[in-house]
ZARO-518545 format. One record per residue: x, y, z of N, C-alpha, C, O in turn. Coordinates in steps of 0.05 Angstrom, whole numbers, padded with zeros to 5 digits, always signed. Layout:
! residues N
XYZXYZXYZXYZ ...
END
This chain:
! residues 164
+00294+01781+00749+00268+01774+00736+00246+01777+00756+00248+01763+00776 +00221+01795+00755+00204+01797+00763+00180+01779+00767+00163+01776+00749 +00180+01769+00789+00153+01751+00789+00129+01750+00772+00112+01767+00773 +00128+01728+00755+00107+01720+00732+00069+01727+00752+00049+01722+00739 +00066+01735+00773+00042+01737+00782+00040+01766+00770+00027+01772+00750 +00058+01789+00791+00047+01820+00789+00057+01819+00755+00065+01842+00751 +00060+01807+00735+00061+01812+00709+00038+01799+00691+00036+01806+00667 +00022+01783+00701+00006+01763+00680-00019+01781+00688-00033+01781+00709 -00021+01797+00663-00043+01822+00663-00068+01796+00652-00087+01798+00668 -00071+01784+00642-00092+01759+00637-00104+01750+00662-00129+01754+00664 -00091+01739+00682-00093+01723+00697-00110+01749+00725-00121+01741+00745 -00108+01770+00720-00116+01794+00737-00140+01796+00725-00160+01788+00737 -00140+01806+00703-00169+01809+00686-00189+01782+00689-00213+01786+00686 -00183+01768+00691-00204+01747+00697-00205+01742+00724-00218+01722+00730 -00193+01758+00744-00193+01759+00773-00214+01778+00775-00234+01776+00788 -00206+01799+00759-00232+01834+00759-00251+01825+00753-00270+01832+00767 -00254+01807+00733-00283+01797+00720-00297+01785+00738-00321+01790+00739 -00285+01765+00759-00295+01749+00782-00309+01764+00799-00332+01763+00807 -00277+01786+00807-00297+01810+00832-00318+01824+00823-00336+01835+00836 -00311+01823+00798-00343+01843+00782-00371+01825+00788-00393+01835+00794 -00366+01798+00785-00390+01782+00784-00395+01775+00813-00417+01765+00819 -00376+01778+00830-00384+01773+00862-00394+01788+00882-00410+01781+00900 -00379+01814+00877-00374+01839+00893-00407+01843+00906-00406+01853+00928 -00433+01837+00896-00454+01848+00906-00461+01826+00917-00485+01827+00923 -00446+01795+00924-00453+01774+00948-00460+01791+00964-00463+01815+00959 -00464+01775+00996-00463+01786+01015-00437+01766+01023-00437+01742+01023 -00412+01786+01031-00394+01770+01050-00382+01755+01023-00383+01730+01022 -00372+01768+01003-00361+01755+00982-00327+01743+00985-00315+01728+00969 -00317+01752+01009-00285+01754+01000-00274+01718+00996-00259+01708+00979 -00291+01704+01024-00277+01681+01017-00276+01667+00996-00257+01652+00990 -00303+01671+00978-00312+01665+00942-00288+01672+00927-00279+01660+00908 -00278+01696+00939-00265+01705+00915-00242+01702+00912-00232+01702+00890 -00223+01697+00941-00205+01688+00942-00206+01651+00937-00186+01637+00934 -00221+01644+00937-00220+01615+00931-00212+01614+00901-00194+01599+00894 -00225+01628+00883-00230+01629+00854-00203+01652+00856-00196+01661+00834 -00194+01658+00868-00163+01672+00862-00147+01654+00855-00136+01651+00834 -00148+01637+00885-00128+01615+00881-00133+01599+00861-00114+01586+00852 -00151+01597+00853-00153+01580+00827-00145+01589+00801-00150+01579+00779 -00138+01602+00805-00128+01625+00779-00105+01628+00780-00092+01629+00759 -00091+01632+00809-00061+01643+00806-00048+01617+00820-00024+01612+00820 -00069+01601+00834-00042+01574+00836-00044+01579+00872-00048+01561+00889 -00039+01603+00876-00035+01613+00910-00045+01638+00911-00053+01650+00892 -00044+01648+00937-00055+01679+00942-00028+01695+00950-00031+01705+00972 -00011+01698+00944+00016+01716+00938-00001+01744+00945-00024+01751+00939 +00020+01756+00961+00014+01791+00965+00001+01808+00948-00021+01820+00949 +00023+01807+00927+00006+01824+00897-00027+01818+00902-00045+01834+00907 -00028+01789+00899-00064+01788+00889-00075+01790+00913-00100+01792+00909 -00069+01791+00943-00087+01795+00958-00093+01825+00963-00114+01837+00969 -00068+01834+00959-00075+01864+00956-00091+01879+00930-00099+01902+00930 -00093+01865+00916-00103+01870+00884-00133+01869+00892-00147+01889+00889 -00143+01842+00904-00169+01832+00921-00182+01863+00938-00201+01877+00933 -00158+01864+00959-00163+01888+00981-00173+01908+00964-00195+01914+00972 -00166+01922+00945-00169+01946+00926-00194+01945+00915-00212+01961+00917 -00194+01919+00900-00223+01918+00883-00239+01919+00903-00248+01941+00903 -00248+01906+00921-00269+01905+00936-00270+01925+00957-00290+01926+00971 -00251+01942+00963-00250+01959+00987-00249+01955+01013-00261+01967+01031 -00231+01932+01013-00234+01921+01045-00206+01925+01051-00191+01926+01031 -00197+01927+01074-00178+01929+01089-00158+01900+01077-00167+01879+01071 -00124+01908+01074-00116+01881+01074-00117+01868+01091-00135+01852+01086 -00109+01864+01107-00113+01866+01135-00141+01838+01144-00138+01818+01159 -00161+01845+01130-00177+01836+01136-00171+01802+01122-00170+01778+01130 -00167+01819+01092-00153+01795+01070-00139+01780+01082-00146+01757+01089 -00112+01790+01087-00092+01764+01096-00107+01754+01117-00101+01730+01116 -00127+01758+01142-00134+01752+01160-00147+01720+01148-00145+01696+01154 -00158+01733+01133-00175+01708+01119-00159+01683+01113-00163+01660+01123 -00138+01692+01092-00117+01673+01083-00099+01659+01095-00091+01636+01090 -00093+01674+01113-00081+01651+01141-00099+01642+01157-00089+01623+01170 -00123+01647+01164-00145+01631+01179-00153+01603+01169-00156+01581+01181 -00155+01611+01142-00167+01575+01131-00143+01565+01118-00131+01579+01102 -00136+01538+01124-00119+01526+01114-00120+01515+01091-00104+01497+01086 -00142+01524+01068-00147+01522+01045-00123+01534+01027-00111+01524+01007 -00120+01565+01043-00120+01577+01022-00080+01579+01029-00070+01572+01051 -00064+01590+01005-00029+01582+01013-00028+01600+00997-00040+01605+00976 +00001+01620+01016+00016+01650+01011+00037+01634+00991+00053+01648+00978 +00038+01609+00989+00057+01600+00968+00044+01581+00948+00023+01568+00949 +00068+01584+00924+00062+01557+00914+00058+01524+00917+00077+01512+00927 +00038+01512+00910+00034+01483+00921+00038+01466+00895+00033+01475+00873 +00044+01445+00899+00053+01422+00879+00013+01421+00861-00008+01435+00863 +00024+01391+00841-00004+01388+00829-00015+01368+00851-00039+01369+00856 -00005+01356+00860-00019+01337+00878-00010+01352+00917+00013+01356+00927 -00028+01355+00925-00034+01354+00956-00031+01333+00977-00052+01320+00980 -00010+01325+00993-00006+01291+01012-00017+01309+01039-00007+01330+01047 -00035+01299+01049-00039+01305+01076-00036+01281+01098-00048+01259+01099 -00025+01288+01108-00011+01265+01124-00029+01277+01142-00031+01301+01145 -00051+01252+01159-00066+01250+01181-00046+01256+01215-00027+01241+01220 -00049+01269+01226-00034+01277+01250-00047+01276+01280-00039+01285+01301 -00069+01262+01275-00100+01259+01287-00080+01236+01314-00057+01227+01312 -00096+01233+01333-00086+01223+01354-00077+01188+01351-00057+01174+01356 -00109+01182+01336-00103+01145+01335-00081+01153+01304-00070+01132+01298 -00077+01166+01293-00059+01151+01268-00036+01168+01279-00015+01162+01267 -00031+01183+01293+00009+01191+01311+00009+01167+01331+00030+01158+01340 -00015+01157+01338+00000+01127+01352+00007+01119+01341+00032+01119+01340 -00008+01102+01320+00001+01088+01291+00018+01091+01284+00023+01072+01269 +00042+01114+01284+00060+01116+01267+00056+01138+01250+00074+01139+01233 +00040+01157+01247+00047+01175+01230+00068+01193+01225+00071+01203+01203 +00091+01199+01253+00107+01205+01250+00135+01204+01232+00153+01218+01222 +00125+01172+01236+00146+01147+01212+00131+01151+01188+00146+01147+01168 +00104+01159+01181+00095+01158+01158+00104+01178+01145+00112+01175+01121 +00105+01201+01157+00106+01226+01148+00134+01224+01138+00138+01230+01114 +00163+01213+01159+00195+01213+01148+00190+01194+01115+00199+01201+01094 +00174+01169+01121+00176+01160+01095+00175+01182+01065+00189+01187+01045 +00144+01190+01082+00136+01207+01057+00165+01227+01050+00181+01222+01032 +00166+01245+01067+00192+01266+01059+00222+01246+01052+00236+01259+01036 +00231+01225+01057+00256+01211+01041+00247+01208+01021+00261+01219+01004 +00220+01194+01011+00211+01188+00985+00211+01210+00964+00220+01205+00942 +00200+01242+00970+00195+01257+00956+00226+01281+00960+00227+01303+00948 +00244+01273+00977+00258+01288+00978+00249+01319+00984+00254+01336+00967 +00237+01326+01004+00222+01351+01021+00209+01343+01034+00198+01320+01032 +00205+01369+01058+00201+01370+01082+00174+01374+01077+00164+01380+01055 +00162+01368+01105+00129+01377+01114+00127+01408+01110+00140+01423+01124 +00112+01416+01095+00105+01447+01084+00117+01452+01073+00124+01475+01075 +00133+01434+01047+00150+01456+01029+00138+01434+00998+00131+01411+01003 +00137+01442+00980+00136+01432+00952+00163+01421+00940+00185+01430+00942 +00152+01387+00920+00182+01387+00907+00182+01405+00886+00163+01418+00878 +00214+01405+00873+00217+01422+00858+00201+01420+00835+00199+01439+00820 +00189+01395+00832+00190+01395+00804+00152+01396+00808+00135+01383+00795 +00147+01417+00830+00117+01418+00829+00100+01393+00833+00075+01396+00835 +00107+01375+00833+00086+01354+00834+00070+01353+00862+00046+01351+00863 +00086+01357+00884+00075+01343+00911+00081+01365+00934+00102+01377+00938 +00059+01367+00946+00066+01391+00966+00062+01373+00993+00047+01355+00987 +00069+01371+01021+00065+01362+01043+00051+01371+01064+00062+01386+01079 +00033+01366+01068+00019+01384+01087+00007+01362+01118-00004+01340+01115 +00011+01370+01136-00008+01352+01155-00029+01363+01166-00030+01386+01174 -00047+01348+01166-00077+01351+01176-00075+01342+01212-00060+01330+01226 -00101+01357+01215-00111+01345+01250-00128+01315+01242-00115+01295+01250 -00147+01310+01231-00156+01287+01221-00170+01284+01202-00186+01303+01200 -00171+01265+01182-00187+01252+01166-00203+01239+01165-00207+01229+01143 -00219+01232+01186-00235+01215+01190-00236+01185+01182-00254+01174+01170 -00215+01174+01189-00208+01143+01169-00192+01131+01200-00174+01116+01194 -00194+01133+01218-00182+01127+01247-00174+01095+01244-00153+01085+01250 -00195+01084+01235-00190+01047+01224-00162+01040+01209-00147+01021+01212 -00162+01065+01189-00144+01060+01167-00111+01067+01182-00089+01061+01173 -00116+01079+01205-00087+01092+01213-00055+01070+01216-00053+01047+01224 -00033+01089+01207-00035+01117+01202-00040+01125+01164-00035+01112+01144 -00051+01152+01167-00070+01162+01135-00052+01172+01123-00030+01178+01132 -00060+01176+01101-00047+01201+01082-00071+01203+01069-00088+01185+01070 -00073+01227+01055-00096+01237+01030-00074+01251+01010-00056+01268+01016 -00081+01237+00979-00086+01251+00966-00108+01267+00943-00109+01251+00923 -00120+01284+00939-00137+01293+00927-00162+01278+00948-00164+01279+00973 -00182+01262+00926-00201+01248+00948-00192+01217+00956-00208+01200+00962 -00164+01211+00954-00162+01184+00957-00146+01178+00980-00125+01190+00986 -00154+01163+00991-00137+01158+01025-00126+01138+01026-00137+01120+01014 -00104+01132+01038-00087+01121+01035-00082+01107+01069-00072+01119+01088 -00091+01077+01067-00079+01081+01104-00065+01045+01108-00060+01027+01092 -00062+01047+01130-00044+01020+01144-00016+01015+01126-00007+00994+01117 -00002+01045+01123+00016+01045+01109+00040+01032+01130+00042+01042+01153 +00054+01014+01124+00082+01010+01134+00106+01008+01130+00122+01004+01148 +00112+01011+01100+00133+01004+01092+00146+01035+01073+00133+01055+01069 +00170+01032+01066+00166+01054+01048+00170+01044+01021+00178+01060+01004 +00165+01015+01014+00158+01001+00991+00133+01016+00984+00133+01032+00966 +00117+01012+00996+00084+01024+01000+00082+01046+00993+00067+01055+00975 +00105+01062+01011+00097+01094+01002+00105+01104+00970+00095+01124+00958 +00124+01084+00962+00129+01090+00934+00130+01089+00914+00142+01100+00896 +00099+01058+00918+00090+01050+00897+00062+01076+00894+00056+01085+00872 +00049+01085+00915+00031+01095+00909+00041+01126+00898+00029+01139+00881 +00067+01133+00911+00069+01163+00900+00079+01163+00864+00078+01180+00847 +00091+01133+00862+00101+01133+00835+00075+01127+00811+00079+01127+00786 +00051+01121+00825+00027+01128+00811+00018+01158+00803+00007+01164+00781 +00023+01177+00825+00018+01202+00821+00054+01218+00794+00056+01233+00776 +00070+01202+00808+00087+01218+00792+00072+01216+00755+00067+01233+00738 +00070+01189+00756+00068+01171+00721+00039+01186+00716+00028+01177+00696 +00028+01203+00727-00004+01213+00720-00003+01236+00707-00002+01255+00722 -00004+01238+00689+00006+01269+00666-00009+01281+00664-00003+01303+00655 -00047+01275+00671-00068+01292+00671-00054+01313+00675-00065+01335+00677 
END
């Protein structure tokens, strides 16, 4: 079975439509890969090279981009984003322990997604919440002076029960 990206001729055409409406920015690529990823979920090969073509830039340049900012992911990511703070005052704190909580609780590792899409793991340099250490973020909500993994599982079983 062939990957549902290089097949979803929809999801391209409203990618062309984007580069059509961007292409005469100045310095359009990171626009457009942002609004990729919003379209396809991640920036997967196919579409960065799909990007490289329409606009006439080197891939090269593309993937440069896509691994530079840690926005943007060569893979799929859950619906919710945990960024575990890795910042100096919250790895005193314990973030190291925060982070094992988090991965027993969700069953996966730091940088990988659960299966069932909900939660991807990512760690950050800091969040600016140094008081609250050690952090987690999800979406815009922060999460800190976590200690238990009672704690960690009442808040993630909020995100599971959220069907938005």
């Amino acid at each position: 079975m062939q990957n549902t990206v290089e097949n979803d001729t929809n999801l391209y055409k409203q990618l062309e439509a984007v580069i059509e409406e961007k292409k005469s920015m100045q310095n359009p690529l990171i626009e457009i890969l942002r609004i990729a990823q919003d379209i396809f979920g991640y920036l997967p090969q196919e579409v960065q090279e799909f990007v490289s073509e329409k606009l006439g830039v080197p891939i090269s340049k593309v993937y440069g981009v896509v691994t530079f900012y840690n926005f943007f992911s060569m893979k799929p990511r859950g619906k919710y984003i945990i960024n575990v703070c890795m910042g100096t005052a919250c790895y005193v704190k314990g973030a190291p322990r925060l982070l094992k909580m988090i991965e027993d609780e969700l069953n996966c590792k730091l940088g990988e997604t659960t299966e069932d899409k909900m939660f991807t793991i990512s760690a950050v340099r800091c969040v600016g919440a140094c008081s609250l250490a050690p952090v987690f973020v999800i979406g815009e909500e922060t999460f800190g002076r976590i200690e238990n993994q009672k704690k960690v599982h009442e808040i993630l079983e909020k995100y599971k029960n959220n069907k938005d």
